[in-house]
Backbone as JSON, one array per atom type, in Angstrom:
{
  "sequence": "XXXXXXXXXXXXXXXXXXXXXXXXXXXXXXXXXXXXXXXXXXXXXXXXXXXXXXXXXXXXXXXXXXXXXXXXXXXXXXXXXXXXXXXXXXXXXXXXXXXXXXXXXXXXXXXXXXXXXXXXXXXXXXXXXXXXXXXXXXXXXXXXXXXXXXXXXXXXXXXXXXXXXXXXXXXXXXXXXXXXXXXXXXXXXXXXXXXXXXXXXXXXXXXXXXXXXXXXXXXXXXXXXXXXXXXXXXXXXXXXXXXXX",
  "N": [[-172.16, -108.73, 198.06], [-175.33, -107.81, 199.1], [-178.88, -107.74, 199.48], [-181.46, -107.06, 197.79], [-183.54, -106.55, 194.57], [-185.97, -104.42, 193.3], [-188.51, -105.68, 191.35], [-190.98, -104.45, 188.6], [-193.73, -105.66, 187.09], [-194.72, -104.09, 184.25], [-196.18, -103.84, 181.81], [-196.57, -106.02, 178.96], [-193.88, -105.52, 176.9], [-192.8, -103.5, 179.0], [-191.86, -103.21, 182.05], [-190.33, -101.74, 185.41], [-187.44, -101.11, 187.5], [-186.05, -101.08, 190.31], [-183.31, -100.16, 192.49], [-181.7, -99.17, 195.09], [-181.23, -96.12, 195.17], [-182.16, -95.88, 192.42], [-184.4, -95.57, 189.8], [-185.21, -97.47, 186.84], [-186.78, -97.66, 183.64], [-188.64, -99.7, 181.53], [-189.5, -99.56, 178.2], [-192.13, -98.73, 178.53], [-195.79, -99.35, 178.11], [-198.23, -98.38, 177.95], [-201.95, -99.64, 179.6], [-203.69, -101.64, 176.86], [-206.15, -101.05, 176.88], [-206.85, -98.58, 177.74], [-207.08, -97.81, 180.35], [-206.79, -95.81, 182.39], [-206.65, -95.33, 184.83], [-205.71, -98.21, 186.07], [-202.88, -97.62, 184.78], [-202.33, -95.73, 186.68], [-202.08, -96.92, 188.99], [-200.01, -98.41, 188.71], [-197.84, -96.89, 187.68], [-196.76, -94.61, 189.78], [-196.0, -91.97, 190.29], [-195.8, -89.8, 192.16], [-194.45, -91.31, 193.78], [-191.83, -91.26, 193.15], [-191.06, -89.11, 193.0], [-188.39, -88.45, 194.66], [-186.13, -90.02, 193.61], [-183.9, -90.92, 191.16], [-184.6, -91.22, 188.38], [-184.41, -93.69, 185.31], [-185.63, -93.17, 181.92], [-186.14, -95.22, 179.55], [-186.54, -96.55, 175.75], [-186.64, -98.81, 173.74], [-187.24, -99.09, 170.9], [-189.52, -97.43, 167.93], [-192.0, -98.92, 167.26], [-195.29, -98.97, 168.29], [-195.41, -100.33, 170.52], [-193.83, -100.52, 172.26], [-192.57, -97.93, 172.5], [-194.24, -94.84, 173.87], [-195.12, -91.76, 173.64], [-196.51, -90.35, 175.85], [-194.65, -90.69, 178.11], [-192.94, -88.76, 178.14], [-194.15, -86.69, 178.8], [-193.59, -87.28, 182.06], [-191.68, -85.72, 183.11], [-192.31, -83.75, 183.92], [-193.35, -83.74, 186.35], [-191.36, -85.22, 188.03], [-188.57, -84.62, 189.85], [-185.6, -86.07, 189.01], [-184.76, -86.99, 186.27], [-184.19, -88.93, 182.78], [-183.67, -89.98, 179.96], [-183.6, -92.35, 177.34], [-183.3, -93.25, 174.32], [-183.95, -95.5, 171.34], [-181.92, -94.36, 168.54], [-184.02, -94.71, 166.3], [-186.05, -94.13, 167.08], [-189.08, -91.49, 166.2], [-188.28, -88.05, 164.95], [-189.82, -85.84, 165.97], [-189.57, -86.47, 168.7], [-186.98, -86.12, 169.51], [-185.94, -84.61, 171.58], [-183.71, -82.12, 173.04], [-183.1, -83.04, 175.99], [-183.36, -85.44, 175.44], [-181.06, -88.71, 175.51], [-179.94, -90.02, 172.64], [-179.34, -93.07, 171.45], [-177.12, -95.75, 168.74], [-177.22, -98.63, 167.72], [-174.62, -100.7, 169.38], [-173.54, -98.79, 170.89], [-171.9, -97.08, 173.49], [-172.35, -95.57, 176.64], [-171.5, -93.32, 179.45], [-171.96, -91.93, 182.43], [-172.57, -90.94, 185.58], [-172.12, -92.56, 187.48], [-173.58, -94.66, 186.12], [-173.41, -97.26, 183.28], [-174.76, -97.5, 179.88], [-175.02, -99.82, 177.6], [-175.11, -100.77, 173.97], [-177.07, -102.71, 171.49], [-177.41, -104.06, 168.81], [-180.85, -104.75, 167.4], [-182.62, -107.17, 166.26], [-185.25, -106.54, 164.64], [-186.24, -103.48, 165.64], [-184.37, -100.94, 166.52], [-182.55, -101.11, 169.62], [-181.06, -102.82, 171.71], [-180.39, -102.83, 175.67], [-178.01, -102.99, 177.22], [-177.1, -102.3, 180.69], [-175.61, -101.17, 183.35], [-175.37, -100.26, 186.99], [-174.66, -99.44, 190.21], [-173.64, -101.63, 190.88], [-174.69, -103.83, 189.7], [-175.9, -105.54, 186.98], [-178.37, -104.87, 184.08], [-180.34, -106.42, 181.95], [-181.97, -105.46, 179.21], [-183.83, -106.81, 176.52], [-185.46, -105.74, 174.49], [-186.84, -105.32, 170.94], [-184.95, -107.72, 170.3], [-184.81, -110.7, 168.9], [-184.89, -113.82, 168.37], [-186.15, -113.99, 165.99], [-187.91, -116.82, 164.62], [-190.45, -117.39, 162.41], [-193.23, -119.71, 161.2], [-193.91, -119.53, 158.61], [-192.24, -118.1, 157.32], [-189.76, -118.06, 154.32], [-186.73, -120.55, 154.44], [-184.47, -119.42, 153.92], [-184.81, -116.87, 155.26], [-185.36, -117.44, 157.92], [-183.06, -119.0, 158.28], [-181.31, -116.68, 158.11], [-181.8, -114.85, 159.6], [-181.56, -116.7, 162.55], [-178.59, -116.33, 162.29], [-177.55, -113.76, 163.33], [-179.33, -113.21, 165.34], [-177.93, -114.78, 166.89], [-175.49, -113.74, 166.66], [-175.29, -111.38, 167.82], [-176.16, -112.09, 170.48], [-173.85, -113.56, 170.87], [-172.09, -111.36, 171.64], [-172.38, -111.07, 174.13], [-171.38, -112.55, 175.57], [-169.16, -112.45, 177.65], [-170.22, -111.06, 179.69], [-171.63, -110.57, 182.92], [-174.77, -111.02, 184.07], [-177.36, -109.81, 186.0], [-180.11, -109.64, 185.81], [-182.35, -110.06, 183.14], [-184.11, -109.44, 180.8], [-186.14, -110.95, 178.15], [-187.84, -112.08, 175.27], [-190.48, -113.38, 174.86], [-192.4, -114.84, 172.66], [-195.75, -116.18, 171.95], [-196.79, -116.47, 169.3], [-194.86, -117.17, 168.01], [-195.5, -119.78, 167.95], [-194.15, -122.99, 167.97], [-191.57, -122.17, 168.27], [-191.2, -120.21, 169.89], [-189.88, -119.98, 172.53], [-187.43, -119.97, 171.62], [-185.46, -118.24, 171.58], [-185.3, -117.08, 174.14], [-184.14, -119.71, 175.33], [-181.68, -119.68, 173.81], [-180.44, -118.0, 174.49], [-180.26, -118.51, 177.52], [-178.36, -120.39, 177.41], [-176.39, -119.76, 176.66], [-175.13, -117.66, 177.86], [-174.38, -115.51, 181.04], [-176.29, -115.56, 183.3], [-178.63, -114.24, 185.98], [-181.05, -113.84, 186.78], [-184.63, -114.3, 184.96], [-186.98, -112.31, 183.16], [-189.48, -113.23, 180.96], [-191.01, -111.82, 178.52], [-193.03, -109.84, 175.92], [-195.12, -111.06, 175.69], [-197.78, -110.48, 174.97], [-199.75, -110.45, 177.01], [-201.16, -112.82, 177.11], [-200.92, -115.01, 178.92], [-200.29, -117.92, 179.37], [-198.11, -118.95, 178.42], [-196.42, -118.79, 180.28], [-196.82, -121.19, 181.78], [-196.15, -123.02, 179.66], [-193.6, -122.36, 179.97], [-192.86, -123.4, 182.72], [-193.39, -125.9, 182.5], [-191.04, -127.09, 180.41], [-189.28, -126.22, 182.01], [-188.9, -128.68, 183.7], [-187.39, -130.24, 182.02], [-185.19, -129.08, 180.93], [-183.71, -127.85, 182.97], [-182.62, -125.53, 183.66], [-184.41, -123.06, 182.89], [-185.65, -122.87, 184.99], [-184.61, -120.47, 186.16], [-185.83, -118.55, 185.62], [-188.14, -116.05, 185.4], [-191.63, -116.42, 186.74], [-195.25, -114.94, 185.47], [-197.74, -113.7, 186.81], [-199.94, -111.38, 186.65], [-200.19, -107.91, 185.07], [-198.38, -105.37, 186.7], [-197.64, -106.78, 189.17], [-194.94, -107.29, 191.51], [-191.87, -108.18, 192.09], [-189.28, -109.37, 194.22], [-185.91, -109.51, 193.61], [-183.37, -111.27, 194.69], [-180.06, -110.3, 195.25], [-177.19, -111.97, 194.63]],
  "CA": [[-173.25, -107.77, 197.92], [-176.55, -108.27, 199.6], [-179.7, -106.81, 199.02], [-182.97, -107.33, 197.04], [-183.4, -105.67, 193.13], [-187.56, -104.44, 193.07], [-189.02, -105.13, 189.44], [-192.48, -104.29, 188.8], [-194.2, -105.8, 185.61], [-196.23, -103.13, 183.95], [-197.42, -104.65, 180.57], [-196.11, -106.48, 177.36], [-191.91, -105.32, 177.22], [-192.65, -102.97, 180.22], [-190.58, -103.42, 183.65], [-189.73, -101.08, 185.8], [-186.41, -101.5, 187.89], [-185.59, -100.25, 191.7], [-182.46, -100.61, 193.69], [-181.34, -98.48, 195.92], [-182.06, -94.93, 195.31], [-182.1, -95.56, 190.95], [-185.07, -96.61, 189.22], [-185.14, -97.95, 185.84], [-188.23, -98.02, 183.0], [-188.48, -99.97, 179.77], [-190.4, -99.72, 177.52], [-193.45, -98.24, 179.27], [-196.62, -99.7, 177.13], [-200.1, -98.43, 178.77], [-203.09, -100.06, 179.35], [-203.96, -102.07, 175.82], [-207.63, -100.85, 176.69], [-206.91, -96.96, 178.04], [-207.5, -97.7, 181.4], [-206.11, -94.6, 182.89], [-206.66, -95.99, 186.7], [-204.75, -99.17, 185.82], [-202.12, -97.37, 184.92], [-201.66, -94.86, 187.53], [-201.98, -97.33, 189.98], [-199.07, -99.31, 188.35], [-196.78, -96.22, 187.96], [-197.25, -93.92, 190.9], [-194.88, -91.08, 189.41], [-195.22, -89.54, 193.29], [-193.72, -92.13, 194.5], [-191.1, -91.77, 192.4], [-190.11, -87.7, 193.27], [-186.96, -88.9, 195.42], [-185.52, -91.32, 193.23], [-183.11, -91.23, 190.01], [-185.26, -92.26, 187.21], [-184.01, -93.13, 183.86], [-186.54, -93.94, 181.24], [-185.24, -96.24, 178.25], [-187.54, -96.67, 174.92], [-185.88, -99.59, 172.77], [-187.43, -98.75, 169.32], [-190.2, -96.88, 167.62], [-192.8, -99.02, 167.77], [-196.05, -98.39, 169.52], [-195.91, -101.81, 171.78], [-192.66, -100.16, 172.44], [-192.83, -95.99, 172.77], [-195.76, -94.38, 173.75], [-194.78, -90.33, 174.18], [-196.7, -90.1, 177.31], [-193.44, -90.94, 179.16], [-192.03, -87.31, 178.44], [-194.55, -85.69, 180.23], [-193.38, -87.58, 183.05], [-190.71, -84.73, 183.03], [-192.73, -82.26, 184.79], [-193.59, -83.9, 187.45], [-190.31, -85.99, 189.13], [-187.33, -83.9, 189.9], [-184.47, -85.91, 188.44], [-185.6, -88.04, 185.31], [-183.45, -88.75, 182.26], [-184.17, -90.47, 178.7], [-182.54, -93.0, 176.58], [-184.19, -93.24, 172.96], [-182.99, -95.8, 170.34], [-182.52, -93.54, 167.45], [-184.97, -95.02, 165.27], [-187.79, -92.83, 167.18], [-189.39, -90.46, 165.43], [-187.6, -86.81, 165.37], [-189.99, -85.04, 166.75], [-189.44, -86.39, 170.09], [-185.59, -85.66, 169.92], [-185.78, -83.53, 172.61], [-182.46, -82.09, 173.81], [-182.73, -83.63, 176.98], [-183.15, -87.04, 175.0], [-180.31, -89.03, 174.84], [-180.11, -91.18, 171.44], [-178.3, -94.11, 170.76], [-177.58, -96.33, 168.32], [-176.64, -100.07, 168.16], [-172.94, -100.74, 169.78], [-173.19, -97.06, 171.75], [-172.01, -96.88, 174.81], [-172.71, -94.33, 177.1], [-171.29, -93.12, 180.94], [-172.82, -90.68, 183.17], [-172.46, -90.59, 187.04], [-172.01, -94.48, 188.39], [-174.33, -95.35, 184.79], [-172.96, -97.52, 182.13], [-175.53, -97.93, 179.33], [-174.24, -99.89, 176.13], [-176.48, -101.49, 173.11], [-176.69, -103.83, 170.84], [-178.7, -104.09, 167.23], [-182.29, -105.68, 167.27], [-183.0, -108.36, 164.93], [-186.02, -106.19, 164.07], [-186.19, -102.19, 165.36], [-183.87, -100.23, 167.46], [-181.68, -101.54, 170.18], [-181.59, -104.0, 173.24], [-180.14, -102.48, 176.56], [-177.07, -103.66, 179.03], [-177.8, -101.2, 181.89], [-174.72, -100.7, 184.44], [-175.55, -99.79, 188.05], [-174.56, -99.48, 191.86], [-172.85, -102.66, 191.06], [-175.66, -104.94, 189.24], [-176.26, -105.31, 185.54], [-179.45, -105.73, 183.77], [-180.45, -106.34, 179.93], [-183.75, -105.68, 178.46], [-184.04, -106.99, 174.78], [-186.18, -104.9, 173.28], [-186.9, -106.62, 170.11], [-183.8, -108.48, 170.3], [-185.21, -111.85, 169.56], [-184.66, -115.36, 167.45], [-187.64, -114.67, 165.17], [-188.47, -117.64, 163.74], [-191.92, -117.74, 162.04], [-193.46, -120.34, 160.55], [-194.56, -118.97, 157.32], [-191.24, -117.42, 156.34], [-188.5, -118.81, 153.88], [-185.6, -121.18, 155.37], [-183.39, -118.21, 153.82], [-185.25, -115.65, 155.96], [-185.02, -118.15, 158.71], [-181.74, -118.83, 158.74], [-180.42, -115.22, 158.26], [-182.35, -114.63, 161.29], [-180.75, -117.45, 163.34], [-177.59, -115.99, 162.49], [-178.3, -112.46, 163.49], [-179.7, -113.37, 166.43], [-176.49, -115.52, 167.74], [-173.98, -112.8, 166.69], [-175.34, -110.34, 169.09], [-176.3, -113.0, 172.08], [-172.22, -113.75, 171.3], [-171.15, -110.13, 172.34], [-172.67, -111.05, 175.98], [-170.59, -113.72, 176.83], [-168.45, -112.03, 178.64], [-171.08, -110.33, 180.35], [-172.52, -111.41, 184.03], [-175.97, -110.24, 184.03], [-178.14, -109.83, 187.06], [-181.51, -109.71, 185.56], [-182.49, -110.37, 181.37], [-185.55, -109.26, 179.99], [-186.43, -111.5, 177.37], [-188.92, -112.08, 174.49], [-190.98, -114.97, 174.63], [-193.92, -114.51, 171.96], [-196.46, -117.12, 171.45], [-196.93, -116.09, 168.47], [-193.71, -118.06, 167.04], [-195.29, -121.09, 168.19], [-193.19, -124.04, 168.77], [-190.39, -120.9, 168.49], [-191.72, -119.14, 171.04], [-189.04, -119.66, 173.58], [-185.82, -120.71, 170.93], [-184.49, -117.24, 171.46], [-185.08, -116.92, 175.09], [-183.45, -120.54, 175.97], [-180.39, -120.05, 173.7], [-179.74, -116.59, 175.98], [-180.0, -118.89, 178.73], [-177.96, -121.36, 177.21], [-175.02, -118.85, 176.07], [-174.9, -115.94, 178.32], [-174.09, -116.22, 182.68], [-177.59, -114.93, 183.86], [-178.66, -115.46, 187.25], [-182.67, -114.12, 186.67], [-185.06, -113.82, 183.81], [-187.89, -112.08, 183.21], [-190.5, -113.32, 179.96], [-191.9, -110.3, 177.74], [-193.81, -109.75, 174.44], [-196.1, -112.18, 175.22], [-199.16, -110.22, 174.37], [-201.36, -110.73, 178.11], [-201.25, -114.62, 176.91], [-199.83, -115.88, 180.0], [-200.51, -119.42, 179.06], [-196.45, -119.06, 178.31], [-196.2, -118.96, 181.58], [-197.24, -122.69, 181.81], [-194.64, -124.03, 178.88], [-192.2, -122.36, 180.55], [-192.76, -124.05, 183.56], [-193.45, -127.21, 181.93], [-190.06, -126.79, 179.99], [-188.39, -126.33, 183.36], [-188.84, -130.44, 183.98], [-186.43, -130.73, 181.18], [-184.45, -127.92, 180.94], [-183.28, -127.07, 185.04], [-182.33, -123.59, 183.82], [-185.27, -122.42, 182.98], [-185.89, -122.7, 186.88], [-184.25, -118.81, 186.58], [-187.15, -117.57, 184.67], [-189.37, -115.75, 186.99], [-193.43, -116.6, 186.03], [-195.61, -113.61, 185.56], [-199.42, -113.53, 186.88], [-200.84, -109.99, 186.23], [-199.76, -106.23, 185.14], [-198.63, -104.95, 188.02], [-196.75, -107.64, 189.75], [-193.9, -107.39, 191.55], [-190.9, -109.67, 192.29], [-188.12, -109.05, 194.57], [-185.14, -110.66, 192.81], [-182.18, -111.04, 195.91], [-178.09, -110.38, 194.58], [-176.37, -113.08, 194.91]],
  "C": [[-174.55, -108.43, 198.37], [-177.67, -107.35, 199.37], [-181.08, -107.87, 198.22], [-183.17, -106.05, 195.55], [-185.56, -105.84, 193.04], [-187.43, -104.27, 191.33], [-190.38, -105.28, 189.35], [-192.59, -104.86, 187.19], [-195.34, -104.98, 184.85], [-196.9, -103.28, 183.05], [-196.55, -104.82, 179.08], [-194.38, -106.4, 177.37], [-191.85, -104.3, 178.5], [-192.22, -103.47, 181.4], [-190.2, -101.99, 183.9], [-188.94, -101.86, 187.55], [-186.2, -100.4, 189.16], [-184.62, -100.85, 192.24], [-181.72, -99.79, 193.94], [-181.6, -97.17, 195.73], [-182.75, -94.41, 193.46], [-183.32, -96.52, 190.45], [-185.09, -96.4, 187.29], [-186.26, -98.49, 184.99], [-187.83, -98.3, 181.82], [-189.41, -100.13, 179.5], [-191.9, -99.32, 178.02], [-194.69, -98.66, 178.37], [-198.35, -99.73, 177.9], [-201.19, -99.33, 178.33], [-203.54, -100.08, 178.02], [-205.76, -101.34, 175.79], [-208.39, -99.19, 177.56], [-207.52, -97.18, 178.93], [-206.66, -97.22, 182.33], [-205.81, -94.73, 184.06], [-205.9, -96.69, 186.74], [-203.37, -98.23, 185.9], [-201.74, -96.4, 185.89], [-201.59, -95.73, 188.43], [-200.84, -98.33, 189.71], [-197.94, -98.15, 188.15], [-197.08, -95.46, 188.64], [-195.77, -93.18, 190.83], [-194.72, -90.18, 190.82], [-194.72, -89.93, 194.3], [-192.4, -92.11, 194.36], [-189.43, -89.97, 192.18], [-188.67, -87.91, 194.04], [-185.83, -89.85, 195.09], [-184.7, -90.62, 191.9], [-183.77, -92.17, 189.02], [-184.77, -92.4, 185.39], [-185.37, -94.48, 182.98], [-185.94, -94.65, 179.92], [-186.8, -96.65, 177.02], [-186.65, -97.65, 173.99], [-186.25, -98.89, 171.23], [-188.78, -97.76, 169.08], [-191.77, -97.49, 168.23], [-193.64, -99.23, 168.85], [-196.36, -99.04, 170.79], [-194.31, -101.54, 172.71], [-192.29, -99.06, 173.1], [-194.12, -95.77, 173.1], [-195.21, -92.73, 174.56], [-195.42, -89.59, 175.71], [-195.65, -90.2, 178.36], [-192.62, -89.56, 179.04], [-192.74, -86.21, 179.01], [-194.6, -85.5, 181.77], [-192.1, -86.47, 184.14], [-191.22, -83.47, 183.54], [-193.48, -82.26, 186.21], [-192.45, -84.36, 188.41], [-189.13, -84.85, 188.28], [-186.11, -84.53, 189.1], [-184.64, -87.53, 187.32], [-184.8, -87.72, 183.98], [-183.86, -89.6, 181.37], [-183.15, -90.64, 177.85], [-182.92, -93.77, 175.44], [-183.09, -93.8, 172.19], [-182.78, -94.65, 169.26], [-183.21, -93.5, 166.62], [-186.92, -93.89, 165.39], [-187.72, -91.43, 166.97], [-188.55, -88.94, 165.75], [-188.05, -85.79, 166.47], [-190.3, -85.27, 168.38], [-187.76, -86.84, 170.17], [-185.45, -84.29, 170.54], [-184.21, -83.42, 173.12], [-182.55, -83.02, 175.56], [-183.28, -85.36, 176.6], [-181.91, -87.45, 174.89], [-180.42, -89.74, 173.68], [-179.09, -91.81, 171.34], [-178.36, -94.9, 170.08], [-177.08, -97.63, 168.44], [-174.95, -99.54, 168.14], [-172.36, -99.37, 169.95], [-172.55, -97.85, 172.94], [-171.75, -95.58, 175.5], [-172.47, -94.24, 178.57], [-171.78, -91.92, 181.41], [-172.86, -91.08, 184.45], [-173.0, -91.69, 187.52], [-173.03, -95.04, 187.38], [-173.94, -95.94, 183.83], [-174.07, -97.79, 181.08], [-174.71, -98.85, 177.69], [-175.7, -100.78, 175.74], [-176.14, -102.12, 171.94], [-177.47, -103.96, 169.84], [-179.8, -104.92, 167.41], [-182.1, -106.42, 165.89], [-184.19, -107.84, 164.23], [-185.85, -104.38, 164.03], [-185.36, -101.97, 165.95], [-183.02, -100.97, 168.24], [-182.06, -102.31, 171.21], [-180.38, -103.16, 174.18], [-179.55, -102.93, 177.79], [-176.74, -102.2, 179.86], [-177.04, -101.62, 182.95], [-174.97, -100.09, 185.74], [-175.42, -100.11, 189.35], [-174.2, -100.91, 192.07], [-173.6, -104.12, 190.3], [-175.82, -104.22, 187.68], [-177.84, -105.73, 185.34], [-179.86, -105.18, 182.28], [-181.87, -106.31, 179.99], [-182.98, -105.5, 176.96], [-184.63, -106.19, 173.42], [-187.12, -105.98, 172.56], [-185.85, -107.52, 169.42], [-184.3, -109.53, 170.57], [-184.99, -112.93, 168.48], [-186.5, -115.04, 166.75], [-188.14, -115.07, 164.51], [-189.97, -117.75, 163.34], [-192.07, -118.79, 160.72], [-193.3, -120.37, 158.66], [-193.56, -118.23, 156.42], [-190.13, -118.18, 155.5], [-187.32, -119.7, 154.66], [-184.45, -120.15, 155.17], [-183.45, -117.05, 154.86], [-184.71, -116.25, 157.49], [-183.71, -118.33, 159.53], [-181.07, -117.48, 159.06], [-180.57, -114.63, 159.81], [-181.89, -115.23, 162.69], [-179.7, -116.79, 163.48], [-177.38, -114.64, 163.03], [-178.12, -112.5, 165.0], [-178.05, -113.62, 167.41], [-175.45, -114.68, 167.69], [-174.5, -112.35, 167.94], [-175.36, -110.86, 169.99], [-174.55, -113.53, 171.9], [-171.44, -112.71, 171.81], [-171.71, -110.41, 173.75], [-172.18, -112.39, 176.28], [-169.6, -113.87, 177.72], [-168.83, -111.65, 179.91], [-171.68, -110.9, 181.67], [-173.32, -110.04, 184.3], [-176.56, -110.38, 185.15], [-179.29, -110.29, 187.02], [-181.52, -109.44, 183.62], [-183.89, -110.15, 181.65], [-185.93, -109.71, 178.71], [-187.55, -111.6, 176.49], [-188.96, -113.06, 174.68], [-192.43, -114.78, 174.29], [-194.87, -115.87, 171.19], [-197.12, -117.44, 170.31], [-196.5, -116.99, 167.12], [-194.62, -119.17, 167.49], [-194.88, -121.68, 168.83], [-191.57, -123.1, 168.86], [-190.13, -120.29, 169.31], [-190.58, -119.16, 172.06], [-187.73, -120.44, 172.85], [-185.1, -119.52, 171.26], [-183.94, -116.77, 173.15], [-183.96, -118.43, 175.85], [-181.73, -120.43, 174.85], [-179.57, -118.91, 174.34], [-179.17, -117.7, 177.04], [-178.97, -119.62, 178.69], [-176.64, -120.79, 177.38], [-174.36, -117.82, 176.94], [-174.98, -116.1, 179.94], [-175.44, -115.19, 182.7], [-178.14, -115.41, 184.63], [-180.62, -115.29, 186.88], [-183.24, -113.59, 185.49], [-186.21, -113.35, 184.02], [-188.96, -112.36, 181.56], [-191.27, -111.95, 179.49], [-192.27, -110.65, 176.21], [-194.93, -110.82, 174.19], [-197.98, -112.08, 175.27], [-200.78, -110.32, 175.43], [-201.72, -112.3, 177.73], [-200.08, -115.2, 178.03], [-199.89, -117.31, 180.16], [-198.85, -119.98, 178.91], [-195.91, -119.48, 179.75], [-196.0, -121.12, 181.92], [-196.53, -123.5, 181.1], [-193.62, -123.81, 179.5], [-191.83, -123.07, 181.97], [-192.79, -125.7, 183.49], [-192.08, -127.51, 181.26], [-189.05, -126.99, 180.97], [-188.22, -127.96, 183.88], [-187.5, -130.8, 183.28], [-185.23, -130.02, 181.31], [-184.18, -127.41, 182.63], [-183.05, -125.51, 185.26], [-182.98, -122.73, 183.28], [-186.18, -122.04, 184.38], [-185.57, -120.79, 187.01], [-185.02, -118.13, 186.48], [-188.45, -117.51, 186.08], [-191.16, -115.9, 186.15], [-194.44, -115.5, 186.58], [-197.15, -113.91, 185.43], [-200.41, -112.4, 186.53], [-200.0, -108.77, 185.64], [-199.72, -106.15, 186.42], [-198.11, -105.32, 188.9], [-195.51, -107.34, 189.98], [-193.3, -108.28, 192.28], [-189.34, -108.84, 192.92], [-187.04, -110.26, 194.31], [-183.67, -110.24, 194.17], [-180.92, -111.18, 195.33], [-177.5, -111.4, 195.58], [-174.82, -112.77, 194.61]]
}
């Protein structure tokens, strides 16, 4: 298979996904500062009339959902929606699908299946035209300082079950959490993916417009060689043609 997979970075767990006539949106998370221009000039929804779009919302929260993505539904002809079930009812629209952890779901050359968050809603292995690709959600190792070694641990374990149902799995492209937030944590959940799971490219998320991550992770890469996969992210907006191998 040859080719090139377009991914655009649109802000915080946002990505959107192009290859070949199907594009693919997670997590959509507008402009932190309602800059309405920004974002149109980062999704360009008439660009987008000729294409197969499916939109994907991991969980409820608002760094997560933002209901502006269902009015996207009256403008592009063939546009389709894939809501953990944790969000709210009143956007269970019949033409929502809902799923919940360890769904899976087929629909016309689409496999979607999912997997429990360690915090809300689900993380997303996404079947298509011959390439896989995972977004996490909030599927993440979240160690914080400040919490119990009980909390801690439970959390470790948690984490590793679910990153053990993808080891079967050859992934194309991973969408990962890496929140600076944790700290010296900050990338324990994204390197034991890398560690555990065949993934040829990554993409860094949740890291809050602090792209300073950017910089451990490349620093990290000295030590670690397979953090070399991890693609490094300069602005909103950015895109990265990732080539199938």
């Amino acid at each position: 298979m040859a080719g090139h997979i377009k991914v655009k970075y649109l802000s915080h767990s946002g990505f959107m996904i192009e290859y070949k006539n199907t594009v693919l949106i997670f997590d959509y998370y507008p402009d932190p500062h309602d800059n309405k221009e920004l974002d149109a000039k980062i999704i360009d929804l008439s660009g987008l009339k000729d294409k197969k779009v499916l939109v994907f919302s991991s969980h409820r929260h608002p760094d997560h959902f933002n209901p502006v993505i269902l009015s996207w539904k009256n403008e592009l002809n063939d546009i389709e929606y894939y809501f953990s079930s944790d969000i709210p009812k009143k956007y269970h629209h019949e033409f929502v699908c809902l799923l919940r952890p360890y769904q899976t779901y087929e629909d016309e050359g689409i496999r979607i299946q999912t997997l429990k968050s360690t915090d809300e809603g689900v993380a997303f292995l996404v079947s298509f035209s011959g390439i896989t690709v995972y977004h996490a959600g909030d599927l993440n190792w979240w160690h914080w300082n400040d919490e119990s070694k009980a909390a801690n641990n439970d959390m470790a374990a948690r984490f590793k079950h679910e990153i053990s149902l993808l080891k079967d799995v050859n992934i194309d492209i991973a969408f990962l959490a890496a929140d600076p937030r944790q700290e010296d944590a900050e990338l324990w959940g994204l390197n034991w993916f890398m560690e555990h799971v065949n993934v040829k490219t990554v993409f860094p998320m949740h890291f809050w417009d602090d792209y300073s991550i950017m910089d451990r992770i490349k620093s990290q890469a000295q030590k670690k060689p397979g953090l070399k996969k991890v693609r490094l992210i300069s602005k909103r907006g950015e895109v990265f043609n990732v080539p199938i191998t």
